[in-house]
N, C-alpha and C positions, 0 to 999 in steps of 0.2 A: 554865357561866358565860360561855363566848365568845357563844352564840347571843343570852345576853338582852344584851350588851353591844352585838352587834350589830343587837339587837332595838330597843332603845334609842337606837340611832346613826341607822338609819332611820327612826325616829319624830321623832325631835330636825329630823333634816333635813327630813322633809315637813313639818312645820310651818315653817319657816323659806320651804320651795320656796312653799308653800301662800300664806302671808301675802302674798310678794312677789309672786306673781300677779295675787293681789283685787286689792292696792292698784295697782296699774301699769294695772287695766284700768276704763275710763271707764264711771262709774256707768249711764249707758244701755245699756251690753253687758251688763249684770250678768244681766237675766232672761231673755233668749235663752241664755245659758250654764248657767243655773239650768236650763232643760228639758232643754240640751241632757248637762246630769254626770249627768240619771237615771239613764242608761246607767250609767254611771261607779258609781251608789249601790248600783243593783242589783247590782255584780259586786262593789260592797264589802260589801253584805248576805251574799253565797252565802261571802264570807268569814268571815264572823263567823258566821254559823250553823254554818262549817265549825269556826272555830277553840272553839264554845260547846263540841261534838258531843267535843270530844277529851278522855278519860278521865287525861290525869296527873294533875293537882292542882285541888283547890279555886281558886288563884288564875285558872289559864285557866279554868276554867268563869267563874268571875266576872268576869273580864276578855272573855272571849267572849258574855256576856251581855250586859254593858253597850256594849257592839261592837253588836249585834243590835239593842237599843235605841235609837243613835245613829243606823246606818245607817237605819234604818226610818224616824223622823223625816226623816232627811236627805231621803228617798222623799218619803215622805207633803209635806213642804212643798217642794219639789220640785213636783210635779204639781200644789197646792192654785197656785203663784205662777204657772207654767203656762198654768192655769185662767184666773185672773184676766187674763193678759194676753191671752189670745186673745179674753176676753169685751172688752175695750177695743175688741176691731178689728170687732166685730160692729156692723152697724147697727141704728139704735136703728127702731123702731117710730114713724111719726107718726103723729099722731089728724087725723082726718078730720072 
């Protein structure tokens, strides 16, 4: 019972850490910081695959699933916003 209270206690807090970051950081920094937490998804992915992989109970497999699911999105649009901004800074093609 300590571990999930604890479990819980750092959950409760990153979201609090979490929120207050977004907001305090100026809408323009937002997508350079978006390329740069891939890092950051992918070692929260290798966690969630890790925490899927572990045989206690039904709940962490579910709870490790939908882990794997979130992180992965988080990836995938991640690199898709990326994408997009680097195509901004590209020049465009004139017609001749």
């Amino acid at each position: 019972m300590e571990i999930f209270v604890t479990a819980v206690t750092i959950f409760v807090l990153s979201i609090f850490v979490g929120f207050e970051i977004i907001t305090k950081i100026p809408p323009i920094l937002h997508t350079p910081l978006m390329s740069g937490s891939n890092a950051i998804s992918g070692i929260t992915l290798i966690g969630a695959l890790f925490a899927a992989g572990i045989e206690n109970n039904n709940i962490t497999k579910i709870l490790g699933f939908a882990s794997v699911i979130f992180a992965t999105i988080n990836v995938v649009g991640g690199f898709v916003v990326t994408h997009r901004m680097l195509g901004m800074f590209k020049k465009k093609d004139t017609p001749k």
